[in-house]
N, C-alpha and C positions, 0 to 999 in steps of 0.2 A: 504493500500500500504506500507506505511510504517512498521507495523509489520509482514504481509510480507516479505518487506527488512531484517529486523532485525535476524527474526527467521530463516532462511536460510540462515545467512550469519554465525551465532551462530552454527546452523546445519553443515556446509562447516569446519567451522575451529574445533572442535569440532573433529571431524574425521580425519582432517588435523594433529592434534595433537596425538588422544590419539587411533584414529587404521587407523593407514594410508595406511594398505592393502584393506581397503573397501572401494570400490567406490562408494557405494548406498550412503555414508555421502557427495561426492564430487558429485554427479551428482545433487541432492539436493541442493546444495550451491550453482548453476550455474543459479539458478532464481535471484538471489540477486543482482550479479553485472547490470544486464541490466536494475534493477530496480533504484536501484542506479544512471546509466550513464542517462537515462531518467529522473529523478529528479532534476540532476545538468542543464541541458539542460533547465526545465521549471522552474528551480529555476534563472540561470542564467536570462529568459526570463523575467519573472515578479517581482524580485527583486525590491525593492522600491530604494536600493542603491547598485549598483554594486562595488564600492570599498568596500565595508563594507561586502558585499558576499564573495569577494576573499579575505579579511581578516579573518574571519570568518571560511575560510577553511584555510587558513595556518594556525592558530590556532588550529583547530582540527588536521590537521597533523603533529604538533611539539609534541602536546601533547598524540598522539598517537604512536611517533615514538621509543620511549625508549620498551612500549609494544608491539609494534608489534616485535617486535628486539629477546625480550626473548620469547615470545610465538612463532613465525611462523617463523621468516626469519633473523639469524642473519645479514647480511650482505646486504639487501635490505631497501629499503624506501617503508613504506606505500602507500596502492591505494589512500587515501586522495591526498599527492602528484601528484598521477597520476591524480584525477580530477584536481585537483589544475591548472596542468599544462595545460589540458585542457579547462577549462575557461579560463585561461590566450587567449588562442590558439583564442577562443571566442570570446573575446574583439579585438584584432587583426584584427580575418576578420573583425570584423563589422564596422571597421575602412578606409576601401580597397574599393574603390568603387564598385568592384563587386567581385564574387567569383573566378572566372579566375584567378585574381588578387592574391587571395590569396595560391593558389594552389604552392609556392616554400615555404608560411608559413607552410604550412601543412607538407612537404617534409621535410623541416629541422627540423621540432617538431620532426616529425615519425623517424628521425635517432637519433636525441637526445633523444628522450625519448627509444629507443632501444638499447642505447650505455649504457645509465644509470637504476642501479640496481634495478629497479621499479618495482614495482607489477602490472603485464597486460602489460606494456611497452605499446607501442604504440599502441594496440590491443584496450585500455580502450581510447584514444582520438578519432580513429575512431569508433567508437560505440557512442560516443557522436558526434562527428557529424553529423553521422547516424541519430541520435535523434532529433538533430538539423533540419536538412533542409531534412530530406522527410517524407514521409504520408505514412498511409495505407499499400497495396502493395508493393509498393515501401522501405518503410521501412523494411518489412518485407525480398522483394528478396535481398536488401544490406545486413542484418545482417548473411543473411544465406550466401551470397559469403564470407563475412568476415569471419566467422565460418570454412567454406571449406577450403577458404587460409589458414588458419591456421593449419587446419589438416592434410594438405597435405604439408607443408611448416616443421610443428612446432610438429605435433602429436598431437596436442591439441583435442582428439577423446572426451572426458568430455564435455569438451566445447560447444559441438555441442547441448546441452539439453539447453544454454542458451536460445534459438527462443522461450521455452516457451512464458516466461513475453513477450516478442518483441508480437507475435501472439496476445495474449490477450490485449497488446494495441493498437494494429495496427488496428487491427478486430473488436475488442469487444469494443468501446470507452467507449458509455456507460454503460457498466460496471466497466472501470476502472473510469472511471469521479466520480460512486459511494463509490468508494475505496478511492477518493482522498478526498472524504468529510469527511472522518472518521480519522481526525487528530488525535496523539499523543500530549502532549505537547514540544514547541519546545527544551526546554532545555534536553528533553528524547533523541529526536533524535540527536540532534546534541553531545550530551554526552556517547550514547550506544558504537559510536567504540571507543573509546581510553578507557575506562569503561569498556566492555566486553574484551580486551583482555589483561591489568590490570589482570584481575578476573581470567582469564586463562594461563597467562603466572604463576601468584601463584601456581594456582590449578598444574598445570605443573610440577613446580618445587617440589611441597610437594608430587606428584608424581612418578615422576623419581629417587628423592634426588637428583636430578645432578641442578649445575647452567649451566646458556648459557652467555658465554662471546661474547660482541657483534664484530663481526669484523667490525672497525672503517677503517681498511684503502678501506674494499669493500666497501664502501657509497659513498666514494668521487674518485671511479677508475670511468675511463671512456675507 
């Protein structure tokens, strides 16, 4: 599962970069993030310490952010943040006595995090929710309305190759249960994105000869 994650998201950016008229590198990169959004989802779940979880990833997103800056996006903040923001979103409900309840936390993340310059915006907390609280089927018909919203709201036509991974763990459990046993070491995974785009924002620049000056005041517009 994991180098899965990895290698399609290496694949995404990768194309993202260095031939951004080809789609086949970006339809490829769109198995990654739902792999991702589900990970944080069963990671937030069985986490031995949940502070230390959400520590853990603003960590990786600080130290991911200078790199993603020169490599992908000057002017936006890492999908780290955007999980980030959604555990946070996680801890919250689970605090509410029921979901009802929580339904204006959810309204006010999905504006805030579409106000702010994030990678997925609000798209990557509802997908984890998704992950979150439904099964199966059901899993599956939410990610694909999520998908639709978007393509018809957003154009996000790419997008839509995400339902892979979603299918295959919706469908296929044991399958992926057998995925899940085939760990990495942890310091690999929690190291590969700020590490992999490091490695790429270089390669980048020894590429183009040009630097990428990061726009500091788009980080903090809202």
């Amino acid at each position: 599962m994991q180098i899965i994650a990895m290698l399609t998201m290496l694949i995404d950016h990768v194309g993202l970069i260095f031939f951004p008229g080809e789609l086949a590198w970006r339809y490829v990169g769109r198995i990654a993030f739902p792999i991702y959004c589900y990970a944080l989802a069963q990671g937030y779940i069985h986490t031995s310490s949940r502070p230390r979880y959400l520590r853990r990833l603003l960590v990786i997103a600080v130290l991911a952010q200078i790199p993603y800056n020169l490599a992908i996006h000057p002017g936006g903040w890492n999908v780290v943040f955007t999980l980030l923001i959604s555990a946070l979103v996680l801890a919250l409900l689970d605090k509410l006595p029921n979901l009802w309840a929580g339904i204006p936390v959810v309204v006010v993340a999905v504006l805030l995090m579409d106000a702010l310059p994030l990678d997925y915006n609000a798209y990557g907390l509802l997908l984890v929710l998704i992950f979150r609280y439904t099964r199966s089927y059901v899993l599956v018909l939410a990610h694909l309305a999520l998908n639709v919203f978007y393509l018809f709201y957003y154009n996000w036509l790419v997008q839509m190759a995400s339902i892979i991974p979603t299918l295959l763990i919706a469908l296929t459990p044991s399958f992926w249960v057998l995925l899940e046993k085939k760990r990495l070491p942890r310091w690999v995974w929690w190291c590969f994105y700020p590490a992999h785009l490091a490695i790429l924002a270089l390669v980048k620049f020894l590429f183009f000869k040009e630097w990428v000056f990061i726009e500091w005041r788009s980080l903090f517009s809202v």
